[in-house]
C-alpha positions in Angstrom: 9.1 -126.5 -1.9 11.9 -124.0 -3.2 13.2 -124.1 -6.8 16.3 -123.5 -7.8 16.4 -120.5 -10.6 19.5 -122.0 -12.3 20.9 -117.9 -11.8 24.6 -119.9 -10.6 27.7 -118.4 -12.4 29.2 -121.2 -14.4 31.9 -118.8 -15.6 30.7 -117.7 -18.8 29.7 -114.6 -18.6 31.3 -111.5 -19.7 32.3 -110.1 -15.8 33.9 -113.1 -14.9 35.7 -114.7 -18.6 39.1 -113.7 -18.6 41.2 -111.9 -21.6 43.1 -114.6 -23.6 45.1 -115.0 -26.9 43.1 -114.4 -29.4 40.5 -112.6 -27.9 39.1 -109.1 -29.2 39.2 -106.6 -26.7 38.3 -102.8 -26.3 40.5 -101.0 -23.7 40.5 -97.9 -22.7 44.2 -96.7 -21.4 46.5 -93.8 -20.7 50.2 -94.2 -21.5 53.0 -92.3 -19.4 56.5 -91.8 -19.5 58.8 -92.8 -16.2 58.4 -89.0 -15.6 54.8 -89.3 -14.9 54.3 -87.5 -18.8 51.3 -88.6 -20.4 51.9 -89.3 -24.0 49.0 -91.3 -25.5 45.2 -91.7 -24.5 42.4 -93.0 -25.1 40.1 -90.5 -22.5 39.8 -87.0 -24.3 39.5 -86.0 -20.7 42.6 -86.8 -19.3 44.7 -85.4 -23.2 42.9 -82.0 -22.0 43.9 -82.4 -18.7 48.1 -83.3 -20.2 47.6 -80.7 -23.2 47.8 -83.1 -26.2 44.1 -82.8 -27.1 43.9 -82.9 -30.8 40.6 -82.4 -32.2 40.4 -84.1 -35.0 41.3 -87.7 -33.3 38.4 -90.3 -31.8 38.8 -90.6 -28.4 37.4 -94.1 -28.0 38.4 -97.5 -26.6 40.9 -98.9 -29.2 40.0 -102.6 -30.0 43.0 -104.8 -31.0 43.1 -108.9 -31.3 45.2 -110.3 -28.3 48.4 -112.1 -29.6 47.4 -111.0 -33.0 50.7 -108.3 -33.0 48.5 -105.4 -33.3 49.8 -103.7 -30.0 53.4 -103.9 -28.5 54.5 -107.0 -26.8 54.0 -105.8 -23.0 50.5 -104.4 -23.8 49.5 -107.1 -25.4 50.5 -109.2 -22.2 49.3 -107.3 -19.7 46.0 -107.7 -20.8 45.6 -111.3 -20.6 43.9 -112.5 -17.8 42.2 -109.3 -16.9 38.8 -109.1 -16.8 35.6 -106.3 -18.1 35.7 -103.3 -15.6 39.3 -104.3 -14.2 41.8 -101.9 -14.0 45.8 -101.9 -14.3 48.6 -100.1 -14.3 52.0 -102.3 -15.6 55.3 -100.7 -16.6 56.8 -101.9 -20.1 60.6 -102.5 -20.4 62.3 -100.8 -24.0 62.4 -104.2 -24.9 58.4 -104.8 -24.8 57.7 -101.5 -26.2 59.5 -100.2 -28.9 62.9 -101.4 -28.4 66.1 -100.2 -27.7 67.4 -97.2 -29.5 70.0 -98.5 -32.4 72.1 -96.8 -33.6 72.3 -97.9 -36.9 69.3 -96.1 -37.4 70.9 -92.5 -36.0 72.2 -91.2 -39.6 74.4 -88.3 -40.9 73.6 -86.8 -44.2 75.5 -84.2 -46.0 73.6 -80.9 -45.4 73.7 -80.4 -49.5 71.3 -83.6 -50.1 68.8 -81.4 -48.0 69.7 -78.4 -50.3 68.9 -80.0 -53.1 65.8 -81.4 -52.0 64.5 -78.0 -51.3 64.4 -78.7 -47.1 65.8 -76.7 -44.6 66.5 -79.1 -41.9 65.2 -78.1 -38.5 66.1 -79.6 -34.9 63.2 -81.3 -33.7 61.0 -81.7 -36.8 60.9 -84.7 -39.3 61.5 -84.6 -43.0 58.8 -84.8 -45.2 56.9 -88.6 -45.9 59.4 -90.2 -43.3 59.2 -91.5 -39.9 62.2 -89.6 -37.9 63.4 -86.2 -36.3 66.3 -84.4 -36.8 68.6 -84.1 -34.3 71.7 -82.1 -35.1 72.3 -79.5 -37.5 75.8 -78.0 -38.6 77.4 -76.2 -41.9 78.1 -79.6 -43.1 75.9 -82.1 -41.9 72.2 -83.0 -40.9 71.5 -86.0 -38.3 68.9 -87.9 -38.3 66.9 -90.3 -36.0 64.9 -93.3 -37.8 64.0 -94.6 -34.1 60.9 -94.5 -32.9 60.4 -91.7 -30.8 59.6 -94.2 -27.5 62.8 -96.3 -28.3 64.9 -96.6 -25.2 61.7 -96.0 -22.9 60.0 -97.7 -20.0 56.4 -97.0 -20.5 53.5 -96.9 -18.0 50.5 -97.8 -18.7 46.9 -97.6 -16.9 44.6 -100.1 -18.4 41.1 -100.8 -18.1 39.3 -103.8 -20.2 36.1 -102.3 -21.4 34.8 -105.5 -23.1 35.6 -109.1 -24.1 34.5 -110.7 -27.2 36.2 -114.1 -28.0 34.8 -114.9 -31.7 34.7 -118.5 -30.6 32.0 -118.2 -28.0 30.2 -115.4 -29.7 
């Protein structure tokens, strides 16, 4: 007589369920630039590998809510329907990511408001407490980029789901 061990997979188990909305999810993932630039990761091996290692960060999995907006639009999609231990690589449109770059937000100051705030204004570095870079410096003015710095991009990223934990069925 043989009996059955009831060992079937009825689909519940983490290696076969499925990332969906509202899931919680810990990915690991490395984020490019259409040049093949590496600008984020979560692997401290691969930001030694790109040289932007920075020792005081946690290079860990990030966990995020799926659909929850914690992530941009295109990562947040490309998760679902992925499984633990799958791997991806998608490319993100501006639109997904951080948008395009507007130029409302791409503003000219007179070069005496830095003065009198006690800031010399350098090409390349951001003014003190605010989200931005300068971009152009000249006897009279000082321009400024509010955009994010990825505006305008198409991003790549390689994804890998390193667990599932949907707080419904935990």
């Amino acid at each position: 007589m043989l009996l059955a061990s009831g060992c079937t997979d009825s689909g519940n188990s983490e290696n076969s369920r499925v990332v969906q909305i509202g899931d919680n999810v810990s990915v690991n993932y490395t984020g490019m630039l259409e040049d093949g630039t590496v600008f984020d990761t979560s692997k401290a091996d691969v930001a030694e590998e790109n040289g932007i290692y920075n020792s005081r960060r946690d290079y860990s999995p990030i966990y995020f809510i799926v659909g929850a907006g914690q992530m941009i639009d295109g990562f947040d999609n490309a998760v679902i329907d992925m499984k633990v231990g799958e791997n991806k690589t998608v490319t993100i449109p501006p639109e997904e990511a951080y948008g395009e770059v507007q130029d409302a937000r791409i503003i000219s100051y007179k070069i005496e408001d830095f003065e009198a705030a006690n800031i010399t204004p350098v090409i390349g570095e951001s003014i003190p407490g605010y989200s931005c870079v300068i971009t152009d410096v000249n006897e009279t003015n000082v321009t400024v980029d509010f955009n994010h710095r990825l505006a305008g991009k198409s991003l790549t990223f390689e994804v890998e789901i390193v667990s599932i934990n949907n707080p419904e069925n935990a």
